[in-house]
C-alpha positions as CSV (number, residue, x, y, z in Angstrom):
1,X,13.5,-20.8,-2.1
2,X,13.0,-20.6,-6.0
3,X,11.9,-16.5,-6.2
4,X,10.5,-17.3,-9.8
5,X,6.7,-17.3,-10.5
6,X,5.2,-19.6,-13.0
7,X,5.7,-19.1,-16.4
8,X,3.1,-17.6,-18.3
9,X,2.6,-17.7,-22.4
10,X,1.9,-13.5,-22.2
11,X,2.7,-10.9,-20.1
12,X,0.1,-8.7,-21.5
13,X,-3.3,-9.1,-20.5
14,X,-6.6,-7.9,-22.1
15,X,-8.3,-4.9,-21.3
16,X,-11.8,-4.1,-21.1
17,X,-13.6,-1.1,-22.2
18,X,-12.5,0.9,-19.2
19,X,-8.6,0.3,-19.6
20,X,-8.8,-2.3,-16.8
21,X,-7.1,-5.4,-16.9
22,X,-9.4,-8.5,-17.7
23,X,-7.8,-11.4,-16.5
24,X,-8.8,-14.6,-16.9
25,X,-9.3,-16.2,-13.8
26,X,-6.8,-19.4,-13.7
27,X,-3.9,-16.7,-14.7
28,X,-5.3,-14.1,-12.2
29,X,-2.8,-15.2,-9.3
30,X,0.2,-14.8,-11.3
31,X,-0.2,-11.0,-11.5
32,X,-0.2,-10.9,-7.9
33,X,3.3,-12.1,-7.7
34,X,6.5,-9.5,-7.8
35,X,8.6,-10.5,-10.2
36,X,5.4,-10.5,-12.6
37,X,4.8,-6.6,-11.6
38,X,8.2,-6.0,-12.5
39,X,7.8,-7.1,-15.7
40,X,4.6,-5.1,-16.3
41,X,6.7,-1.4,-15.9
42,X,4.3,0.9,-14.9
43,X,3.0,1.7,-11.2
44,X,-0.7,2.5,-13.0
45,X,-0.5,-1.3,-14.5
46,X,0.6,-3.0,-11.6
47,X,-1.8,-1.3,-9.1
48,X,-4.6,-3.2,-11.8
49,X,-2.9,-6.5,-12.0
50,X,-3.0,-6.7,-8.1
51,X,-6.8,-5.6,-7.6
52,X,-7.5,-7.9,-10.2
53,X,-5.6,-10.9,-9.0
54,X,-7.0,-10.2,-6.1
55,X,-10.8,-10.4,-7.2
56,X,-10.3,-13.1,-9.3
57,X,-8.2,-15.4,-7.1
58,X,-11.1,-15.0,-4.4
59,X,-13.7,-16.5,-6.8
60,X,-16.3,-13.6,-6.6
61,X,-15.9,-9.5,-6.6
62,X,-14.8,-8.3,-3.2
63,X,-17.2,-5.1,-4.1
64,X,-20.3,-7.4,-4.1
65,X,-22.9,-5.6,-1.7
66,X,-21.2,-2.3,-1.9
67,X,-22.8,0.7,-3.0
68,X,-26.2,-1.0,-3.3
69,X,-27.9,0.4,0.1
70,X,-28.8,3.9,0.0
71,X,-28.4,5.3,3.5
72,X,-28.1,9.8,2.9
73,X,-27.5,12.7,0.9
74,X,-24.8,14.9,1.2
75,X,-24.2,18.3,-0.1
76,X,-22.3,18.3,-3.4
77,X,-18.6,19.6,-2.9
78,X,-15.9,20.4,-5.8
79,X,-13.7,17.2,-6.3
80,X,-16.7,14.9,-5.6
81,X,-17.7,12.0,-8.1
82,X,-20.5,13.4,-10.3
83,X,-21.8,9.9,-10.7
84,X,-23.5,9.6,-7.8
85,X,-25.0,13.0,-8.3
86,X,-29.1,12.9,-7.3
87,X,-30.7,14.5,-10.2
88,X,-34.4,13.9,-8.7
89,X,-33.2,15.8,-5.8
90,X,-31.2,19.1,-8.1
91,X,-35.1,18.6,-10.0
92,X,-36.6,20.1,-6.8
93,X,-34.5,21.8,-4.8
94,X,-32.3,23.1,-7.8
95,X,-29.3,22.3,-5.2
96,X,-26.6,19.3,-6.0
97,X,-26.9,16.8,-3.3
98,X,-25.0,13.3,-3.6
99,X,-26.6,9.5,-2.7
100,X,-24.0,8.0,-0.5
101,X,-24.4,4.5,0.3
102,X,-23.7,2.2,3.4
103,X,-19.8,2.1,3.0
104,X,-19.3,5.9,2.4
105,X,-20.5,6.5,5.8
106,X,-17.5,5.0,6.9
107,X,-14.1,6.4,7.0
108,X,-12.0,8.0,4.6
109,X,-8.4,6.4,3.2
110,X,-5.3,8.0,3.7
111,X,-2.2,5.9,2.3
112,X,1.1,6.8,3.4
113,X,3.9,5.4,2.1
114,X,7.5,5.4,3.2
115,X,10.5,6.5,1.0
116,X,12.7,6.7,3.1
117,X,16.2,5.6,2.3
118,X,16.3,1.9,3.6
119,X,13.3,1.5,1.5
120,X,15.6,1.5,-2.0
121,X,16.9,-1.9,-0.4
122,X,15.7,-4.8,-2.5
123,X,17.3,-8.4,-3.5
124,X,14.8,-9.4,-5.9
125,X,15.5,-9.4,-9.7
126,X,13.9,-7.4,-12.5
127,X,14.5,-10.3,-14.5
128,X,11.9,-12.6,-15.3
129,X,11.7,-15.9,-14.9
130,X,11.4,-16.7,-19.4
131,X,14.3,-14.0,-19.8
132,X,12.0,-11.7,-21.7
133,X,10.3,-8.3,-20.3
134,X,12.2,-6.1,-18.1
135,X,15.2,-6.5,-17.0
136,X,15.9,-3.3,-15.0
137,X,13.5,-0.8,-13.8
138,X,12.9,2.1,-15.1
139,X,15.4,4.3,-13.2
140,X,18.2,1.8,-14.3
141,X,17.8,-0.7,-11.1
142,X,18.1,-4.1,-11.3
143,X,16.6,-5.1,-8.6
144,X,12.7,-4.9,-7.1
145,X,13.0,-2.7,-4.1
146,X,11.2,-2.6,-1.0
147,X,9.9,0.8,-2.2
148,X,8.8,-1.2,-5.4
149,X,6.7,-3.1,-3.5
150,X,5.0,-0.7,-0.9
151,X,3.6,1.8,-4.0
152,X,2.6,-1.7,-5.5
153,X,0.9,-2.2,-2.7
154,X,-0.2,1.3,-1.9
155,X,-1.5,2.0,-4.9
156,X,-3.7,-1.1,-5.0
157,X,-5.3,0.1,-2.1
158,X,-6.5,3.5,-3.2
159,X,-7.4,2.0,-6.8
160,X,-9.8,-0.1,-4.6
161,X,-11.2,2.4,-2.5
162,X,-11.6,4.5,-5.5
163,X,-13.5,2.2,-7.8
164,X,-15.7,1.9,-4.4
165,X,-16.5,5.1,-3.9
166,X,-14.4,6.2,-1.2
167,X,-12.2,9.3,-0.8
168,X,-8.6,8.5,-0.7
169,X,-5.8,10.6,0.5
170,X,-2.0,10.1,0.2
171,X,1.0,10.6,2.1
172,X,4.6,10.1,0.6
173,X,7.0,10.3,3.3
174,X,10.7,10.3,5.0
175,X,12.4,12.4,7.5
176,X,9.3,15.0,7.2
177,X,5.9,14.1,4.2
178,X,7.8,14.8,0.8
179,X,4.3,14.8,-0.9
180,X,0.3,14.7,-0.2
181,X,-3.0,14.9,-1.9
182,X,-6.2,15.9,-1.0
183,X,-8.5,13.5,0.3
184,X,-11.3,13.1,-3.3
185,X,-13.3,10.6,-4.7
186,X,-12.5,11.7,-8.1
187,X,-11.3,9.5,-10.4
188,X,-8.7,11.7,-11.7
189,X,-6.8,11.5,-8.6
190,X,-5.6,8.2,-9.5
191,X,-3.3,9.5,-12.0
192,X,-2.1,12.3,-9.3
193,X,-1.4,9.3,-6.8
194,X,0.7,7.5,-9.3
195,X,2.8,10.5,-10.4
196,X,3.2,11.2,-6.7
197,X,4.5,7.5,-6.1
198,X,7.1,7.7,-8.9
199,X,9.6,9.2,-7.0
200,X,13.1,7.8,-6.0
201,X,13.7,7.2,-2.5
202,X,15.4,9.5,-0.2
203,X,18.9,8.9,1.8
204,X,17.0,9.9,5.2
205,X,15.6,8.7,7.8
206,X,11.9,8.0,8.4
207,X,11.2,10.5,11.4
208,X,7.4,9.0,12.6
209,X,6.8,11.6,15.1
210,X,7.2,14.7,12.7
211,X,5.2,12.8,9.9
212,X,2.6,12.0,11.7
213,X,2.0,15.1,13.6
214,X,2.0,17.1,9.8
215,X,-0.3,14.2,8.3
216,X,-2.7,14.6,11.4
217,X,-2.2,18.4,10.9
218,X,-4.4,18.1,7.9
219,X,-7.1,15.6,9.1
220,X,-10.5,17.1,9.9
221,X,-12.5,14.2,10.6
222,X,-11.6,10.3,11.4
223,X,-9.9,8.1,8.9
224,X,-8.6,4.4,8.0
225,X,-4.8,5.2,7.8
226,X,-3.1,2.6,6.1
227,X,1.0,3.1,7.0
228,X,3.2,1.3,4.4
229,X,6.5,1.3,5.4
230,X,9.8,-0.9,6.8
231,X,9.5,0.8,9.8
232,X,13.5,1.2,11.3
233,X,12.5,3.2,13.2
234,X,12.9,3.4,17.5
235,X,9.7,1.0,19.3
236,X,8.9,4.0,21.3
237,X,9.1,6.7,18.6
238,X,6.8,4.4,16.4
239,X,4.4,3.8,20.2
240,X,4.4,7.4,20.8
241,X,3.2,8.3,17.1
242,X,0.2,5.2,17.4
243,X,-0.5,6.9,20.6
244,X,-1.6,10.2,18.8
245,X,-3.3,8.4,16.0
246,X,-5.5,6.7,18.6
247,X,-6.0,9.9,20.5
248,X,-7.4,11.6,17.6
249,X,-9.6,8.6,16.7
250,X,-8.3,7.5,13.5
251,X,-8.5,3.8,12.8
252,X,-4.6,2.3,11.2
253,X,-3.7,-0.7,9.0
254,X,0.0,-1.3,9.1
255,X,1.7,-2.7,6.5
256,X,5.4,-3.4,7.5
257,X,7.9,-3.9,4.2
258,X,10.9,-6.4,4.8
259,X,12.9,-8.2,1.8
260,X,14.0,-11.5,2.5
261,X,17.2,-11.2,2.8
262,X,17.1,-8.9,5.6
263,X,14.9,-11.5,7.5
264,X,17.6,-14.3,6.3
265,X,20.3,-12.6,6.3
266,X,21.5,-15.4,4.0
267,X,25.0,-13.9,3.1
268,X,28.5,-15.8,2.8
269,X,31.1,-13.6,2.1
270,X,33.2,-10.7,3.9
271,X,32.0,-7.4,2.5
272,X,31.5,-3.9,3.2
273,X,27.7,-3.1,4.7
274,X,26.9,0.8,3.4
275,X,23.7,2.6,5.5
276,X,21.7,4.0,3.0
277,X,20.4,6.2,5.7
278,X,23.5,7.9,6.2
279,X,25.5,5.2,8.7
280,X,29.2,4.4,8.1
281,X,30.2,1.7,5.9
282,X,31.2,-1.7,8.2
283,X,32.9,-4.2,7.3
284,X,31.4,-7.4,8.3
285,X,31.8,-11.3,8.2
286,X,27.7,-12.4,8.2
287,X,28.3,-15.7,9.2
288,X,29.7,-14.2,12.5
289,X,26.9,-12.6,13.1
290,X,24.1,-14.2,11.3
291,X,22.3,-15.9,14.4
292,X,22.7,-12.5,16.4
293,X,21.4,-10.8,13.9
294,X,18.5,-12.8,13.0
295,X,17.4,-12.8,16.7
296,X,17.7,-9.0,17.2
297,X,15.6,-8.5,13.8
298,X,13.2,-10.6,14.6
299,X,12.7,-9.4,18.0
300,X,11.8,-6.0,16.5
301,X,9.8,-7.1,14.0
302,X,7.8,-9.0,16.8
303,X,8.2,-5.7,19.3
304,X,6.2,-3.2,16.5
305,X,3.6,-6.1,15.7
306,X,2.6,-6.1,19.9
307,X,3.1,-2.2,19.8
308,X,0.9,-1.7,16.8
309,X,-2.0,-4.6,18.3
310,X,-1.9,-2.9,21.6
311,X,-3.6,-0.1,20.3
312,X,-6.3,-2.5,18.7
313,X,-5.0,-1.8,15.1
314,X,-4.6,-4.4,12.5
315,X,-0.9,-5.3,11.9
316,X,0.4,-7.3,8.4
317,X,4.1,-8.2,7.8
318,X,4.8,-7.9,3.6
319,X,7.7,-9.8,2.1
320,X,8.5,-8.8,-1.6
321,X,9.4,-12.0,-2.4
322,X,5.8,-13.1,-1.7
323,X,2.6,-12.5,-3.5
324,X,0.9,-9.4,-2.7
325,X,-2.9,-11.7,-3.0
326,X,-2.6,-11.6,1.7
327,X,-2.5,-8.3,1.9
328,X,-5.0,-6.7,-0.1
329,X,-7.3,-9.4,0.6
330,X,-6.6,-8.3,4.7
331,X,-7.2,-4.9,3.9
332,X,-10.4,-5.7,1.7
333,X,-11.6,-7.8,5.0
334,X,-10.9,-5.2,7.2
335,X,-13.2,-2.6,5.0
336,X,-16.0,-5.4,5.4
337,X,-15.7,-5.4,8.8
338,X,-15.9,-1.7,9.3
339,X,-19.2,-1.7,7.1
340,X,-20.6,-4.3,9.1
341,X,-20.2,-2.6,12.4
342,X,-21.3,1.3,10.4
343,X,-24.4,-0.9,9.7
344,X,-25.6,-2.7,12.7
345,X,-24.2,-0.5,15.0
């Protein structure tokens, strides 16, 4: 499989008056592509590239509709977007109240995002395909991990939901959360979720059941939950911790991380395997064990998907040698979905 996108004559898109990316549309797919994001550096710029690809590769804005129908006020609270302050209301009541509209009815976005230590895995180059750009990330790696691509992905989503409107809340997480923010709908967030992203994985395990009870901890009301992660983790750790998601009436998107060559396995020679969660280094011969291998990976992979569906949430495998368009354009549908139902009931 040739990991190379298509070549492109610039790298560096035009912005618009907001700092946003302005693509046009017959390049828009390109940005939605790893090694592309690789070559754009930072997390801010690829989170833009991806929404973007991602509106322009579906012909028409995904917001259309959204934020048009007036449906309450709400008390103003500190954090909130001023821009959707009601000054008619303050005129006569001399009290800040905010319009929300059909969608902010609905639930609010937490991201959590795994970095874990099997998440600094990665066998895609920095390199891109015309040999200029990038070459290495910033940290010195020369290779786009599987980490790379969840706070791509992550990030996407709470650009989206905060150019919407919505209030977004993040989770960075391993053996226990490493980092959270406050739920807002506050622009400035964004650049509190990007510096809160831009940290190196950790050589621990994921440990579901203590993240989720501390996330949950801090969750007042129902949310969307979308869980970005490569989930090695034990079926019925992962069951259990769905199992008090559902019982506390939160909604969940999972996102499930794998590289390709994990899936493949498409190695040749004898060489030492190191854990990078902490297992002993193995020396192994993958062609000896390439079909078991494949079968037992496969059969988890499948094993989380049915966990994950029997609780009615929405399940999406991620490879970071694909284009991230599938995703986002899931999630986006998914939002739809919810709105519909918040409006007819």
């Amino acid at each position: 499989m040739d990991a190379r996108p298509p070549t492109s004559p610039s790298v560096r898109p035009p912005t618009g008056p907001s700092g946003a990316a302005r693509l046009p549309e017959a390049d828009a797919q390109l940005y939605l592509h790893p090694q592309t994001l690789a070559r754009l550096g930072t997390l801010e710029l690829r989170a833009k590239m991806i929404v973007e690809g991602v509106m322009s590769g579906a012909h028409r804005s995904p917001y259309h509709g959204f934020s048009v129908e007036f449906a309450q006020h709400r008390p103003y609270v500190a954090g909130d977007d001023i821009r959707h302050l009601d000054w008619k209301v303050y005129g006569r009541s001399d009290k800040l109240h905010l319009k929300q509209y059909q969608q902010e009815t609905n639930l609010d976005l937490v991201v959590m995002v795994d970095c874990s230590g099997s998440m600094n895995f990665g066998s895609r180059s920095f390199e891109s395909a015309s040999g200029v750009g990038r070459t290495t990330s910033p940290d010195g790696r020369p290779y786009w991990s599987k980490y790379d691509h969840a706070t791509a992905v992550g990030a996407a989503l709470a650009y989206m939901s905060l150019h919407q409107g919505d209030r977004v809340g993040l989770v960075v997480f391993a053996d226990e959360v490493r980092a959270m923010l406050k739920r807002s709908s506050a622009m400035s967030l964004w650049r509190q979720i990007v510096g809160a992203l831009s940290v190196e994985p950790v050589d621990k395990p994921t440990n579901m059941a203590r993240v989720i009870d501390q996330t949950l901890g801090k969750l007042t009301n129902r949310c969307l939950i979308a869980l970005v992660s490569d989930l090695y983790i034990d079926p019925e750790e992962y069951r259990t911790a769905l199992a008090r998601i559902r019982h506390k009436r939160h909604d969940l998107i999972v996102l499930q991380i794998v590289d390709n060559r994990e899936k493949e396995f498409d190695l040749r020679d004898v060489a030492p395997f190191e854990g990078l969660e902490g297992e002993p280094r193995l020396k192994v011969d993958p062609r000896a064990i390439r079909e078991a291998y494949k079968q037992v990976f496969a059969e988890h992979l499948e094993k989380i998907e049915q966990i994950t569906r029997s609780f009615n949430f929405d399940y999406h495998l991620v490879n970071t040698h694909d284009w991230l368009g599938p995703p986002m354009a899931a999630f986006l549908a998914k939002r739809n979905a919810q709105i519909k139902r918040s409006k007819f009931g």
